[in-house]
PyMOL Python script that loads the backbone (N, CA, C, O; Angstrom):
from pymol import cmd

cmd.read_pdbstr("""\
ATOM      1  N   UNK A   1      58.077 -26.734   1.407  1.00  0.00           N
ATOM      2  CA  UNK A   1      56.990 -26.324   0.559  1.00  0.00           C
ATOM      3  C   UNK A   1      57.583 -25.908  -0.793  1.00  0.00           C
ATOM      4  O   UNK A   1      58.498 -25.096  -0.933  1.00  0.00           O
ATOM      5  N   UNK A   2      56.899 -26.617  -1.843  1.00  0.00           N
ATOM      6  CA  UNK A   2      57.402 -26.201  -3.028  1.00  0.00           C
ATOM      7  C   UNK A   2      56.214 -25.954  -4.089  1.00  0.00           C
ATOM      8  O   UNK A   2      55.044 -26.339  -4.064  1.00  0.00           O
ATOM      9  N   UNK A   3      56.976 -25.117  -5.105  1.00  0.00           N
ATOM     10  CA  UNK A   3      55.266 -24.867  -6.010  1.00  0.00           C
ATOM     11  C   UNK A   3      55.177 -26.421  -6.887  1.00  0.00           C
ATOM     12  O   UNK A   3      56.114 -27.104  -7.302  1.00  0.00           O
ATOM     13  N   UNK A   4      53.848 -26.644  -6.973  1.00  0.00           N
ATOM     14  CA  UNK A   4      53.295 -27.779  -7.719  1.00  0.00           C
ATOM     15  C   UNK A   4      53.652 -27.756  -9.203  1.00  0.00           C
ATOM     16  O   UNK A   4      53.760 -28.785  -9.870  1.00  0.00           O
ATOM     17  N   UNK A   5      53.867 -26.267  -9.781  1.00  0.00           N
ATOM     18  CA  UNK A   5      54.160 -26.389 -11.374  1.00  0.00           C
ATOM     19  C   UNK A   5      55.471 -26.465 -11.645  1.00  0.00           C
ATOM     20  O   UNK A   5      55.889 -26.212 -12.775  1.00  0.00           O
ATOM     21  N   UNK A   6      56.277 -26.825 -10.638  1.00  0.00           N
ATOM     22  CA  UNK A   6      57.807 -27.128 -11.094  1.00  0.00           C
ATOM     23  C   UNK A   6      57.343 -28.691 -11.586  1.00  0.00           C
ATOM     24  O   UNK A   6      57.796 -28.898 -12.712  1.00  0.00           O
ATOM     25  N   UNK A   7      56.846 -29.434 -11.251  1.00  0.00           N
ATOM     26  CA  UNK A   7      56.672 -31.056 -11.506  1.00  0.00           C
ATOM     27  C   UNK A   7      55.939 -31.081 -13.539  1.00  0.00           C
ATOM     28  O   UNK A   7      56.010 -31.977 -14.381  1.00  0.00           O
ATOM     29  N   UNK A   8      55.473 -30.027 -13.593  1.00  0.00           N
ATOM     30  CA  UNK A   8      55.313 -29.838 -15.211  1.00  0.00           C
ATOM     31  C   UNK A   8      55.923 -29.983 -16.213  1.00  0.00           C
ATOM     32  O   UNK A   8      56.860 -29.201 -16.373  1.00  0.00           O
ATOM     33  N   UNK A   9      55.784 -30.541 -16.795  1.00  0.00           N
ATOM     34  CA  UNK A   9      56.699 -31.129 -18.102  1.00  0.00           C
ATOM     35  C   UNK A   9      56.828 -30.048 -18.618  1.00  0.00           C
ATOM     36  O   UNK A   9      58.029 -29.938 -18.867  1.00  0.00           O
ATOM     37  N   UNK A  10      55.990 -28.645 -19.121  1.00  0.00           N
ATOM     38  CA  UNK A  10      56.295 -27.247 -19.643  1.00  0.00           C
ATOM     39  C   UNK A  10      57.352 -26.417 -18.923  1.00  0.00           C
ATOM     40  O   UNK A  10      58.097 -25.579 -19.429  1.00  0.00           O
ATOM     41  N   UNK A  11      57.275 -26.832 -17.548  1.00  0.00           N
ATOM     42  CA  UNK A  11      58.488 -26.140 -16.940  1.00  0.00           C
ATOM     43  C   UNK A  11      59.345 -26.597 -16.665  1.00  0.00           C
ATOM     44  O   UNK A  11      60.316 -25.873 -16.448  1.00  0.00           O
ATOM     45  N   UNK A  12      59.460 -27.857 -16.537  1.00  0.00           N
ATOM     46  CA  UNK A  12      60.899 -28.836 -16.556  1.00  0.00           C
ATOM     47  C   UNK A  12      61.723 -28.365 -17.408  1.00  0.00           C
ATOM     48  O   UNK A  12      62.855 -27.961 -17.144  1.00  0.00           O
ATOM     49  N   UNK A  13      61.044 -28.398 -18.809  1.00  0.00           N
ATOM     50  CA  UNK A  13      62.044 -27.848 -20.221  1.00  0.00           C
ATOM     51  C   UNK A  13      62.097 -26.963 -20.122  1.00  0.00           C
ATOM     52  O   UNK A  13      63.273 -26.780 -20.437  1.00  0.00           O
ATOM     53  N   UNK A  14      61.517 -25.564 -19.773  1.00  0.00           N
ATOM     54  CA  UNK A  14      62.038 -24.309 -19.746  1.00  0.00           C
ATOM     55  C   UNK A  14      63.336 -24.227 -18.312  1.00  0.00           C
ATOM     56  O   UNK A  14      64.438 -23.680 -18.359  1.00  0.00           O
ATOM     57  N   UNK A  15      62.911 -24.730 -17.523  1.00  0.00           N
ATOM     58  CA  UNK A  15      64.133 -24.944 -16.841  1.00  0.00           C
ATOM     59  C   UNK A  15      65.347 -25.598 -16.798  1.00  0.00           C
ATOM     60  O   UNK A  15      66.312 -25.200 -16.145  1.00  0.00           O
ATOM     61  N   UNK A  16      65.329 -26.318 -17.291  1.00  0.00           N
ATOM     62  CA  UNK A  16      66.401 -26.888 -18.340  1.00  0.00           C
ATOM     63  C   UNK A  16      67.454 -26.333 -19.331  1.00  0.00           C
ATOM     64  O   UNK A  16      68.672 -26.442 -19.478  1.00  0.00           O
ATOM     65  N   UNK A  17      66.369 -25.648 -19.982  1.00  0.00           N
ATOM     66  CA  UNK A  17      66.916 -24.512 -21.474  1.00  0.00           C
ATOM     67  C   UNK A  17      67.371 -23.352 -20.431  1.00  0.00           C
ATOM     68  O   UNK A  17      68.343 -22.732 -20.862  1.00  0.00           O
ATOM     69  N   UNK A  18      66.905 -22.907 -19.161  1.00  0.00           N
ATOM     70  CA  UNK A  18      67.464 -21.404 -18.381  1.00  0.00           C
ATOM     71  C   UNK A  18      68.749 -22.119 -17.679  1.00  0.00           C
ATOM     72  O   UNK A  18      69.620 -21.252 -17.626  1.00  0.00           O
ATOM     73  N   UNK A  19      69.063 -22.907 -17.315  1.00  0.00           N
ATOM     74  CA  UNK A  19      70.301 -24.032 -16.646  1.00  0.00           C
ATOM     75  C   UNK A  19      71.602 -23.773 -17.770  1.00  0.00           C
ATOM     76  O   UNK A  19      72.605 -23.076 -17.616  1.00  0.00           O
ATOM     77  N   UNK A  20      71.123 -24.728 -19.125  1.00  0.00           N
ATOM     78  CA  UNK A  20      72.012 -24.495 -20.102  1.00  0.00           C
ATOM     79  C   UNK A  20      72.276 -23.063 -20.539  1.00  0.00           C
ATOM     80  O   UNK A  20      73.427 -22.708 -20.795  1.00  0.00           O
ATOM     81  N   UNK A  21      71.277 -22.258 -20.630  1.00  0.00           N
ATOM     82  CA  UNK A  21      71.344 -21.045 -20.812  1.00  0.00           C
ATOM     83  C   UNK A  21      72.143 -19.608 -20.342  1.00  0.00           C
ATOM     84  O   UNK A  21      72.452 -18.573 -20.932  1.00  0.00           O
ATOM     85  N   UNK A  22      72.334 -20.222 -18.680  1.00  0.00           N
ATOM     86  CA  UNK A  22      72.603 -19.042 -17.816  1.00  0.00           C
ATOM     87  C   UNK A  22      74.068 -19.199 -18.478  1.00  0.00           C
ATOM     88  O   UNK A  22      74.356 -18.365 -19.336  1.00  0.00           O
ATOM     89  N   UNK A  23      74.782 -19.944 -18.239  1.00  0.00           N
ATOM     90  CA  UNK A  23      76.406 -19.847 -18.034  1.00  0.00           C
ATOM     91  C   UNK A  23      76.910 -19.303 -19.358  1.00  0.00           C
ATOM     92  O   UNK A  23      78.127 -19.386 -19.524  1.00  0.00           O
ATOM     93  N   UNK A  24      76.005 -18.626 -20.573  1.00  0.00           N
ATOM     94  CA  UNK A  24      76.579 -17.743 -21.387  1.00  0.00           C
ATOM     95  C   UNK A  24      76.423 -16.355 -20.878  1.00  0.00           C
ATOM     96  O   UNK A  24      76.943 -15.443 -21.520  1.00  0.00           O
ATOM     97  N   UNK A  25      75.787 -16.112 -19.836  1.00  0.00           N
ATOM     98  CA  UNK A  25      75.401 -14.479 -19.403  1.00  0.00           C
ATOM     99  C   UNK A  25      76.088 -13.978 -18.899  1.00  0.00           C
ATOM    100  O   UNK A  25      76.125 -14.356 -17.728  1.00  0.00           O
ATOM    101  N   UNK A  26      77.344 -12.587 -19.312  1.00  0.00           N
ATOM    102  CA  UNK A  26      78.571 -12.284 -18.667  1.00  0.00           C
ATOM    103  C   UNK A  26      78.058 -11.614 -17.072  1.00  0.00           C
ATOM    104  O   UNK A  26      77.065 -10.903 -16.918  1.00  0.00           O
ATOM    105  N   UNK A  27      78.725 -11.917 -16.310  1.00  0.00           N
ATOM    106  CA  UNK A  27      78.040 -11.580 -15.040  1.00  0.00           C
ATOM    107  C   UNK A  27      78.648  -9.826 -14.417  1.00  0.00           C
ATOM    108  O   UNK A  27      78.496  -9.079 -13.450  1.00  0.00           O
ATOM    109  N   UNK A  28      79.252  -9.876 -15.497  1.00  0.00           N
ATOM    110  CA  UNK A  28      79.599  -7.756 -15.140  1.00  0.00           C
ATOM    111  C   UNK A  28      78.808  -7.089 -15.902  1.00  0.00           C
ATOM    112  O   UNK A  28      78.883  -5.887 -15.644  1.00  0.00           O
ATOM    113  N   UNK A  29      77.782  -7.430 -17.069  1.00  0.00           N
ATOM    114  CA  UNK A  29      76.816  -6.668 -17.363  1.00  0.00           C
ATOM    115  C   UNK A  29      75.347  -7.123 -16.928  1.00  0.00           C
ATOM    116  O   UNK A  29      74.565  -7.239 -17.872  1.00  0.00           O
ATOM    117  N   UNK A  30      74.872  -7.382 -15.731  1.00  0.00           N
ATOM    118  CA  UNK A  30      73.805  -7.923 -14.890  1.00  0.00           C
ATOM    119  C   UNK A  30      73.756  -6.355 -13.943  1.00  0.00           C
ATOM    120  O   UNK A  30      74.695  -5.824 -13.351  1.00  0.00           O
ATOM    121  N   UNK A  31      72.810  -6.042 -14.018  1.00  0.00           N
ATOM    122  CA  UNK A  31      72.036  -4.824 -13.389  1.00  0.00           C
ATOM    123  C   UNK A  31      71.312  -5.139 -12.363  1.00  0.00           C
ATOM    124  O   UNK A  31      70.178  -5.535 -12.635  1.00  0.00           O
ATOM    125  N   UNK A  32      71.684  -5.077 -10.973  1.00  0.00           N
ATOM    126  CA  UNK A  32      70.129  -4.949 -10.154  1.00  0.00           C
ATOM    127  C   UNK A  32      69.866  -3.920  -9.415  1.00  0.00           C
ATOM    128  O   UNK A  32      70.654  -3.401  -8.625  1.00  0.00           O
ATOM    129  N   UNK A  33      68.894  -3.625  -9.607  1.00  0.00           N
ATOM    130  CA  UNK A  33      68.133  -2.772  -9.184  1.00  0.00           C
ATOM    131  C   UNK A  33      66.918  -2.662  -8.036  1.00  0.00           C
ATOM    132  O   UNK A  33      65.737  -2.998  -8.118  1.00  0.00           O
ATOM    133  N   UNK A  34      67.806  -1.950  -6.732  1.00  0.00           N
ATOM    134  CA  UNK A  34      66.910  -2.166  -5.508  1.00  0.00           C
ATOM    135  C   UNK A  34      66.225  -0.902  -5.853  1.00  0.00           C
ATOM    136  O   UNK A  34      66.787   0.180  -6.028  1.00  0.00           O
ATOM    137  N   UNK A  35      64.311  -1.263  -5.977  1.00  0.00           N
ATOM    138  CA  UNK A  35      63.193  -0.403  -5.556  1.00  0.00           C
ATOM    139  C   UNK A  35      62.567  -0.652  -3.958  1.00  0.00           C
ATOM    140  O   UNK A  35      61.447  -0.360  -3.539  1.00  0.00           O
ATOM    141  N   UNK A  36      63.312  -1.074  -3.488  1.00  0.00           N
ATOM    142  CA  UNK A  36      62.824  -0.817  -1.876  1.00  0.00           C
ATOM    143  C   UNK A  36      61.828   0.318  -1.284  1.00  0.00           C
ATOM    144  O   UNK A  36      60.671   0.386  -0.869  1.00  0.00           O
ATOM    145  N   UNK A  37      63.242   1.400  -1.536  1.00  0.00           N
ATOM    146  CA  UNK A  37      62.313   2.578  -0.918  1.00  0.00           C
ATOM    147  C   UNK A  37      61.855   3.592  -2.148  1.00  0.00           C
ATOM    148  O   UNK A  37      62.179   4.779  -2.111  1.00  0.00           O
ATOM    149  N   UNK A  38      61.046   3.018  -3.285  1.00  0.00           N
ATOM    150  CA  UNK A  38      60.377   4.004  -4.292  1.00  0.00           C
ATOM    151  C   UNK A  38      59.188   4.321  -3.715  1.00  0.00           C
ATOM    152  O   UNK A  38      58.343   3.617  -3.161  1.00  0.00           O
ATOM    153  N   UNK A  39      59.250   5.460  -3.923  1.00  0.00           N
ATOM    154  CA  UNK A  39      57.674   5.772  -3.319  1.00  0.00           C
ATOM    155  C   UNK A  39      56.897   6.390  -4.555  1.00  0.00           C
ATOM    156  O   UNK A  39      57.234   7.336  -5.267  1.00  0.00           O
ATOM    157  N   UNK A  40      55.882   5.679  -4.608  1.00  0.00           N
ATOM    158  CA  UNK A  40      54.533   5.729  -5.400  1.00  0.00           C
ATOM    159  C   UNK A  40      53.941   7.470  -5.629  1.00  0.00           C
ATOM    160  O   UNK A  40      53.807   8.226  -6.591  1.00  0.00           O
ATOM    161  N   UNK A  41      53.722   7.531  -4.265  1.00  0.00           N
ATOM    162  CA  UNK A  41      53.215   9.053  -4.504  1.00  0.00           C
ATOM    163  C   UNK A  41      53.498  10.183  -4.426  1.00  0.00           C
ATOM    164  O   UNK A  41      52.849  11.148  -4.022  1.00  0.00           O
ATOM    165  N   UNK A  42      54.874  10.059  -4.965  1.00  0.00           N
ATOM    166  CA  UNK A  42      55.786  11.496  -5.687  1.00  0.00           C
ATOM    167  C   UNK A  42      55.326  11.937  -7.415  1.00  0.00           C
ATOM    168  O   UNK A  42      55.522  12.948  -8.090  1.00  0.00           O
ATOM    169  N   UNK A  43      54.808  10.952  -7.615  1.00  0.00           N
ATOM    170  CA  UNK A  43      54.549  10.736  -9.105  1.00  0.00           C
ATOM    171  C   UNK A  43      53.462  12.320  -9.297  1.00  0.00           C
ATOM    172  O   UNK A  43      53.129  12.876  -8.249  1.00  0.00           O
ATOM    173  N   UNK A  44      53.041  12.861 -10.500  1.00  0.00           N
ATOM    174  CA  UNK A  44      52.644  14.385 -10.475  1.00  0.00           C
ATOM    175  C   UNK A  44      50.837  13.780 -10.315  1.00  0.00           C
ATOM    176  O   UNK A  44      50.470  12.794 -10.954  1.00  0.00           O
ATOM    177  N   UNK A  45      50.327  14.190  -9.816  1.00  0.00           N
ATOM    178  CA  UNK A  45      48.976  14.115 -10.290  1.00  0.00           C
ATOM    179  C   UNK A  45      48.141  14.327 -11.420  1.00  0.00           C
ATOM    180  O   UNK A  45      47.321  13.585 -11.960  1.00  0.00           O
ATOM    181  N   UNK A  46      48.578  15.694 -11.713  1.00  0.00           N
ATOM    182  CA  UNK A  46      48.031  15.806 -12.889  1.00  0.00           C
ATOM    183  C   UNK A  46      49.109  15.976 -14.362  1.00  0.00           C
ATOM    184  O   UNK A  46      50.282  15.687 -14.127  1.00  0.00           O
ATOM    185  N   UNK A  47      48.894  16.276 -15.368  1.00  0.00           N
ATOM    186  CA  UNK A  47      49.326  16.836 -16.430  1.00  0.00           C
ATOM    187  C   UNK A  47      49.103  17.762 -17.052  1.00  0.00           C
ATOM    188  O   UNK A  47      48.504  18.727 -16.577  1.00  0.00           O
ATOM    189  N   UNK A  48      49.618  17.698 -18.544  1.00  0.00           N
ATOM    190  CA  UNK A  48      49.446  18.553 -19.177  1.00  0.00           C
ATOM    191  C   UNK A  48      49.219  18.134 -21.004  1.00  0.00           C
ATOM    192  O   UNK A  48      50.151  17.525 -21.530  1.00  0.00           O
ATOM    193  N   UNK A  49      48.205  18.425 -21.717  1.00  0.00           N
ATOM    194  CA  UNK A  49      48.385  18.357 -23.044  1.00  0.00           C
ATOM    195  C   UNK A  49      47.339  19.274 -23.900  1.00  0.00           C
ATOM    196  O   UNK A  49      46.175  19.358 -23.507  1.00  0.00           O
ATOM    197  N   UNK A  50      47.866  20.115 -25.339  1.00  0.00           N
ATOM    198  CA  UNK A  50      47.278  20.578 -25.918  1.00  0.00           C
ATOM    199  C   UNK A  50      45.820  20.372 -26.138  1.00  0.00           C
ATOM    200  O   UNK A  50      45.461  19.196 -26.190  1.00  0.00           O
ATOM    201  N   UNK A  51      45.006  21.200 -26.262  1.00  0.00           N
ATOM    202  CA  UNK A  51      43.312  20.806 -26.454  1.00  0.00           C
ATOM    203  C   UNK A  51      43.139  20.407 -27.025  1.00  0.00           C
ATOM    204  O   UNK A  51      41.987  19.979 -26.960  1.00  0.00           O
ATOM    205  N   UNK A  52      43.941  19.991 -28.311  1.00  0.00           N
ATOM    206  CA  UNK A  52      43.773  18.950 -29.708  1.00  0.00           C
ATOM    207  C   UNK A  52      43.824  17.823 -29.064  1.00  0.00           C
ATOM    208  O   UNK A  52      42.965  16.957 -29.230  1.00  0.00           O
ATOM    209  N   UNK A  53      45.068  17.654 -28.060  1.00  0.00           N
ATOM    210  CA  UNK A  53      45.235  16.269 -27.677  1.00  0.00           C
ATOM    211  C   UNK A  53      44.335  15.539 -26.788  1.00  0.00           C
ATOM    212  O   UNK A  53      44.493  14.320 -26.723  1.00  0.00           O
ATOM    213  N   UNK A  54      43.136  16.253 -25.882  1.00  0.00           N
ATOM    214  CA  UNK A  54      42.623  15.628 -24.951  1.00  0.00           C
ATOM    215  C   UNK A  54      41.462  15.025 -25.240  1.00  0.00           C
ATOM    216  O   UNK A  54      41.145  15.190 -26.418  1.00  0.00           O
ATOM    217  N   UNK A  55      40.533  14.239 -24.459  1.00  0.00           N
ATOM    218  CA  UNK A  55      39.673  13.646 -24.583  1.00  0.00           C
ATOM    219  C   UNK A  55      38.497  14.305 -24.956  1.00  0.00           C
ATOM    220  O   UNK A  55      37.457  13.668 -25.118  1.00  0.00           O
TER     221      UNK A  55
END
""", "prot")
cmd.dss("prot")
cmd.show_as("cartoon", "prot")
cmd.util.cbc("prot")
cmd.orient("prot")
């Protein structure tokens, strides 16, 4: 199973240009970053801002 918009002439050339492209990208400054276990609802509920600032 493959996606149908790889056969696109718009993405042929962008894939093409990311092919030629990659092998300038030094591969010791590439970052990844596992969000696996982020959890959503640590985030604060509410806030805080001056009475000038609110709605």
């Amino acid at each position: 199973m493959v996606a149908s918009e790889r056969d696109r002439p718009d993405v042929a050339a962008r894939r093409s240009r990311w092919l030629k492209h990659r092998h300038r990208i030094d591969p010791a400054r590439l970052v990844f970053i596992d969000e696996t276990w982020t959890k959503t609802n640590m985030a604060p509920l509410r806030g805080w801002a001056p009475r000038s600032g609110t709605p």
